[in-house]
BADREN-66250 format. One line per 10 residues: number of its first residue (from 0); their letters; for each residue x, y, z of N, C-alpha, C, O. Coordinates in steps of 0.05 Angstrom, whole numbers. Example, Ala and Ser with C-alpha at 12.3 -4.5 7.8 and 13.67 -1.06 7.14 Angstrom:
BEGIN
0	AS	264,-114,156,246,-90,156,264,-66,156,285,-66,169; 257,-45,142,273,-21,143,258,1,157,268,23,161
! end
This chain:
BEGIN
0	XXXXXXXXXX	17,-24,0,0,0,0,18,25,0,38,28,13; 5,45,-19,27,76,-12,16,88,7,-7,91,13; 43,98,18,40,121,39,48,144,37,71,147,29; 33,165,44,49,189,49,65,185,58,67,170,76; 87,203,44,118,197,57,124,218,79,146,223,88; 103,228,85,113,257,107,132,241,128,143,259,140; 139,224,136,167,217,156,189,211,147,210,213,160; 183,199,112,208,190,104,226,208,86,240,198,69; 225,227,90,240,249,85,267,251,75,285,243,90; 275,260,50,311,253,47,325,271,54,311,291,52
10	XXXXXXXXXX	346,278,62,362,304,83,375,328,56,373,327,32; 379,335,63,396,356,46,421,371,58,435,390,52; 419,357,73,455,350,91,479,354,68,502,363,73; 470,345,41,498,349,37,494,361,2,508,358,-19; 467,376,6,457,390,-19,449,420,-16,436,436,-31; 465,424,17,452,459,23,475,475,27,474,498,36; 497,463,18,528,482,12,534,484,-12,531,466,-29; 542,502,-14,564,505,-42,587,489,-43,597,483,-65; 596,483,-23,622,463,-29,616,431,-17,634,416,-8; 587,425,-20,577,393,-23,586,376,-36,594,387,-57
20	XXXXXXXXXX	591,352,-36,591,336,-49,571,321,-64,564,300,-53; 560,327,-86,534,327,-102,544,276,-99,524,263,-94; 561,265,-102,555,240,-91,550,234,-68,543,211,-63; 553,251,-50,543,241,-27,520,247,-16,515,240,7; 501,262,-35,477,266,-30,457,241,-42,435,234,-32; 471,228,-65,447,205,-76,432,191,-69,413,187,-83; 436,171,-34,422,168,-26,397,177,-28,377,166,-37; 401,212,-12,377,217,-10,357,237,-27,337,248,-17; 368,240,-56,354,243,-78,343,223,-88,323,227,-102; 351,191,-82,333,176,-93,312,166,-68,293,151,-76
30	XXXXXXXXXX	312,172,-45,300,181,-29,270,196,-43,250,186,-52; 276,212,-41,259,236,-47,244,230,-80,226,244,-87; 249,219,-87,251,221,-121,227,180,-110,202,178,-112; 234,171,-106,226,152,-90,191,162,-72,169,150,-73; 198,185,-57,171,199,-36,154,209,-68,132,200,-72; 165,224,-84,143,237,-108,133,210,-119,108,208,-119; 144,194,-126,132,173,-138,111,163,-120,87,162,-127; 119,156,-98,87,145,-75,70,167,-81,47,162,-87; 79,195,-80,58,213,-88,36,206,-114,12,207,-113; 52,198,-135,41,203,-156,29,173,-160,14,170,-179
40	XXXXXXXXXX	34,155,-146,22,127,-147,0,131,-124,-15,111,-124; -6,146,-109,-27,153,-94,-49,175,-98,-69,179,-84; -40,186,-120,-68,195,-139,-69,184,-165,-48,185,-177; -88,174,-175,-102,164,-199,-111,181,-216,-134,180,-224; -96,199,-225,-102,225,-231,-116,222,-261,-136,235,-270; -98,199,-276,-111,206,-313,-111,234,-323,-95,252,-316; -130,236,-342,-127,262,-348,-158,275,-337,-180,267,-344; -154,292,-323,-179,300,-311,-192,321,-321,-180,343,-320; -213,321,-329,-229,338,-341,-241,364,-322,-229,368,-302; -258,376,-325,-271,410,-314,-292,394,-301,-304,377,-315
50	XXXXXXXXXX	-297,396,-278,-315,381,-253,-308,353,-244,-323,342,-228; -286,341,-253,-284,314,-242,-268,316,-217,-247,329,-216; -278,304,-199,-266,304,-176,-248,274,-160,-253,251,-168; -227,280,-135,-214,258,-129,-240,250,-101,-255,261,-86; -233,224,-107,-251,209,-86,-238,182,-78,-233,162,-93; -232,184,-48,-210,162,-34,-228,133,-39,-250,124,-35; -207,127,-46,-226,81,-54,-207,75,-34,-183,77,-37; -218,67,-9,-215,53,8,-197,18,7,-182,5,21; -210,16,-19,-203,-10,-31,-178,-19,-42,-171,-42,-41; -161,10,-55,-137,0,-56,-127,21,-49,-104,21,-58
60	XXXXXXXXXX	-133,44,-34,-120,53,-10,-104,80,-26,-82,88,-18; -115,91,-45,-109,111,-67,-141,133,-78,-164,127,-82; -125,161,-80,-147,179,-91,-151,175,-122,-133,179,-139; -181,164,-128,-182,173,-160,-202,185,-170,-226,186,-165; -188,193,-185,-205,215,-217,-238,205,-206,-243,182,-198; -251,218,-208,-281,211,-214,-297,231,-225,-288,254,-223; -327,227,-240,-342,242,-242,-363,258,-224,-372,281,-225; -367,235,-208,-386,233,-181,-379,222,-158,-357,213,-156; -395,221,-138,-396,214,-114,-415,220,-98,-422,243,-90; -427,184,-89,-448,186,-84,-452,202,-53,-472,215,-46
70	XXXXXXXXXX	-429,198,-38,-428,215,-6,-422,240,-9,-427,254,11; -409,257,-39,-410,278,-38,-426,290,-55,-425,314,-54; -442,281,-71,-473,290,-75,-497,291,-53,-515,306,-49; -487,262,-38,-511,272,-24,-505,296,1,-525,305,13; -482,304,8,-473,321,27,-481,352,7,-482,374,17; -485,348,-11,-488,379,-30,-524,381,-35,-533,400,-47; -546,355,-23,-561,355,-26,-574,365,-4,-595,379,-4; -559,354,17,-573,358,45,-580,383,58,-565,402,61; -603,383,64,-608,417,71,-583,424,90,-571,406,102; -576,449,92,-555,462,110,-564,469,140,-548,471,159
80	XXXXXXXXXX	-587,473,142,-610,484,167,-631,470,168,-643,463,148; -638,465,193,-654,453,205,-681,467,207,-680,490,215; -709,455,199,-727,467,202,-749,453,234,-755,430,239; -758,476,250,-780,462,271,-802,475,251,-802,495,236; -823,452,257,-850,453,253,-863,463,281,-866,449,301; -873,494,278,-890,501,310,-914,488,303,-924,490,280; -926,472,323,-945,461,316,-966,473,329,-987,463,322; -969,502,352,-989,525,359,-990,539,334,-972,544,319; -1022,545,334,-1026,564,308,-1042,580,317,-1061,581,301; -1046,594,335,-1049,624,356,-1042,618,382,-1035,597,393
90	XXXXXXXXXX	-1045,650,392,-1037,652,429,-1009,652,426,-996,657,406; -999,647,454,-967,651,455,-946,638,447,-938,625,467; -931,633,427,-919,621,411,-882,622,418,-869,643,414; -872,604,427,-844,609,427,-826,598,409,-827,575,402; -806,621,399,-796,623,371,-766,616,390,-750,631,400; -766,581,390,-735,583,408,-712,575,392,-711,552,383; -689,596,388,-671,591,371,-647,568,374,-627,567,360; -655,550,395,-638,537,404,-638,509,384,-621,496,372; -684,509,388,-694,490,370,-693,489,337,-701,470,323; -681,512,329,-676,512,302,-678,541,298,-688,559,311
100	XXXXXXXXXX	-659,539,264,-649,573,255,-668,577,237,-666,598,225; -695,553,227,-717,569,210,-750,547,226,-757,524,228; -762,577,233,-793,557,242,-808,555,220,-795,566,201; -831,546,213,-859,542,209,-871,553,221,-864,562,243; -898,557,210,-921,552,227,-940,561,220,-938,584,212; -972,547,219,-995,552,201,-1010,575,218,-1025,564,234; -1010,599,219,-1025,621,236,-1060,611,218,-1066,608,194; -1077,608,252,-1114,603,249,-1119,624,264,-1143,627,264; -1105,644,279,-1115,663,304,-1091,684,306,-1070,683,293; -1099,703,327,-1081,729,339,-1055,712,353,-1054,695,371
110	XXXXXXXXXX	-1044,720,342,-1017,710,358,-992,725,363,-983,739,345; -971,722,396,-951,740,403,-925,714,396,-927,691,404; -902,723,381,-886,712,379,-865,719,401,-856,740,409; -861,703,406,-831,705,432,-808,701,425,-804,680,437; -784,707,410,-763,693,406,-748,696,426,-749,714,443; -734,678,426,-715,669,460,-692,645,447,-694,629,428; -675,649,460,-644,639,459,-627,645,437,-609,634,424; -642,674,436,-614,685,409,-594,690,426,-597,697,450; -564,684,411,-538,705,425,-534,722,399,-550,717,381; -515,742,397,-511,761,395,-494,751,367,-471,741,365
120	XXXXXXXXXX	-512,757,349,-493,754,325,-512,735,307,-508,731,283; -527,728,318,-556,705,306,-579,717,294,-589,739,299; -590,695,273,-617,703,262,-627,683,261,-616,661,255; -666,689,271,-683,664,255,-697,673,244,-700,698,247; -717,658,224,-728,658,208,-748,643,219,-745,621,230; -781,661,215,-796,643,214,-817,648,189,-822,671,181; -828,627,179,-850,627,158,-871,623,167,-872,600,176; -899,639,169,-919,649,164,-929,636,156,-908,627,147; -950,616,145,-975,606,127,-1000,619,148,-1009,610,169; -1006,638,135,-1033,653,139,-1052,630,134,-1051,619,112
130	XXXXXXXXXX	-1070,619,153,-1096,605,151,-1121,625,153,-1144,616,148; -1118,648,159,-1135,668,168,-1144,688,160,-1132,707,170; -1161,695,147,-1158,731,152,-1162,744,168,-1180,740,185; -1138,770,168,-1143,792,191,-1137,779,214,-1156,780,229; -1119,768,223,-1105,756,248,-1087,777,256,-1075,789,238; -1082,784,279,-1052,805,289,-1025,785,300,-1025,761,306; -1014,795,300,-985,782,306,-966,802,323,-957,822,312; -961,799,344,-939,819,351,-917,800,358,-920,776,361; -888,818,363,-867,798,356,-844,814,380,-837,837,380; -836,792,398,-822,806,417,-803,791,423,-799,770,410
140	XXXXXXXXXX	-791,800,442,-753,786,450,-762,767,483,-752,745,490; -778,780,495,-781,773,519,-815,771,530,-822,766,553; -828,774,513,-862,779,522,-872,791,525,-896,790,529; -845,826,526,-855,854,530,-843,869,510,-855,878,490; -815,871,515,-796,884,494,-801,869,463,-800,845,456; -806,895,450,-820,888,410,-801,888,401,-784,901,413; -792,873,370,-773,872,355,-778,890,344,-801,894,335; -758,907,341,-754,935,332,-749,918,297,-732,901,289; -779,937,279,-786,931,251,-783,959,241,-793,977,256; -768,968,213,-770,988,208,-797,990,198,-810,972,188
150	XXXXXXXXXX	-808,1026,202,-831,1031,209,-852,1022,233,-876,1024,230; -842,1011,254,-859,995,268,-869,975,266,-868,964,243; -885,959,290,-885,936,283,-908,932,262,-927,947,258; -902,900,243,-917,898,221,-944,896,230,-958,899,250; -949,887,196,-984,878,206,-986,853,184,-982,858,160; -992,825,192,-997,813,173,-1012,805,159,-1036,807,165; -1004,792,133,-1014,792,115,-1047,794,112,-1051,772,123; -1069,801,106,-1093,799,113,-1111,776,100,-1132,768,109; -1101,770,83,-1111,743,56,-1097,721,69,-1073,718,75; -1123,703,75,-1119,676,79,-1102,661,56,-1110,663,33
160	XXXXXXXXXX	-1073,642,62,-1065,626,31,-1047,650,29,-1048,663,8; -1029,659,48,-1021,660,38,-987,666,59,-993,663,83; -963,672,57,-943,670,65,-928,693,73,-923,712,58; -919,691,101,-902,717,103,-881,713,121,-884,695,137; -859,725,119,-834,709,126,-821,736,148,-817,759,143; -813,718,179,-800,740,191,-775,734,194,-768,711,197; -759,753,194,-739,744,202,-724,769,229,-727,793,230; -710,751,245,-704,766,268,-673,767,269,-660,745,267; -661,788,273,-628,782,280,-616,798,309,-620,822,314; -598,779,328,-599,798,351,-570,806,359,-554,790,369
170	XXXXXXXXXX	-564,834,353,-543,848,354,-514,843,372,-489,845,368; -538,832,403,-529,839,433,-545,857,450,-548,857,475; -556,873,430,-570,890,440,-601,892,431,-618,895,449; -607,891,413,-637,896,399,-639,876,380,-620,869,365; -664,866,379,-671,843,367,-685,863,334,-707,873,334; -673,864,318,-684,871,290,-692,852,274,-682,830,270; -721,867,260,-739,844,251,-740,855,229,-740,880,231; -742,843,202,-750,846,177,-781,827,167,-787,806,180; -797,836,147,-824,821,142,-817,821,116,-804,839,105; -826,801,104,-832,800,67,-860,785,77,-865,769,96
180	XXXX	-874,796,57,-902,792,64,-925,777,39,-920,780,15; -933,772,42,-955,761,13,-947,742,-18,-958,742,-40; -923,728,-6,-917,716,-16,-937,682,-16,-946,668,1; -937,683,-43,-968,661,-47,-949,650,-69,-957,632,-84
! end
């Protein structure tokens, strides 16, 4: 099996003066000349084309050329963020960032959002599915203190069917809230 040669190293003991003796270095040029070769017998390189990538075969213990890969497609498939499903759809609702960086949740009634366990440098996201018309929503840090929304706080969407998306980010100091709204 090849190995990286990172220990087997050839010296240059007698290749880093000017007045060396270039035979008494051979050893460890064929040394070295010896380490590139495990190099180059430990990638499968061929001639590799624009998107083909190296992928370790376990099997004979060497990186080769490939087109695909099935562990690294599916790692480029997998969502990046975690979604909770709130399963309250009015009344007091807690938006906890611990449980995930994007909620759900089907609004049927008036409802206060609570977000809780932001630190300082975080955002969540939550999505809206309006079941209702003319429902209110207010949106706070603690149950009292409101997420500061430019223009004040929103008002949602009024058409049942349809989608509005908050998103909250917390400074350290003030919880800032953005709305996109009526998205159907």
């Amino acid at each position: 099996m090849t190995t990286w040669p990172t220990a087997n190293k050839g010296s240059t003991a007698h290749t880093d003066s000017d007045d060396d003796k270039p035979r008494l270095a051979r050893p460890e040029i064929n040394k070295n000349i010896s380490n590139v070769n495990d190099i180059l017998d430990f990638f499968e390189g061929g001639s590799p084309a624009d998107g083909d990538i190296f992928v370790y075969n376990s099997s004979n213990a060497k990186f080769e050329k490939n087109t695909s890969n099935t562990k690294f497609t599916k790692l480029v498939q997998t969502p990046k963020e975690t979604i909770n499903a709130i399963s309250a759809t009015s009344g007091s609702v807690n938006v906890d960032a611990t449980a995930a960086p994007v909620h759900t949740m089907s609004l049927t009634g008036n409802t206060t959002y609570t977000f809780t366990n932001m630190t300082a440098g975080t955002s969540t996201l939550l999505i809206i599915k309006v079941n209702a018309a003319d429902k209110t929503a207010t949106f706070t840090s603690d149950g009292s203190t409101l997420v500061k929304f430019s223009n004040g706080a929103p008002t949602l969407t009024t058409s049942s069917s349809q989608i509005d998306i908050v998103s909250v980010f917390f400074d350290g100091t003030d919880y800032i809230g953005s709305i996109t709204q009526g998205i159907r």
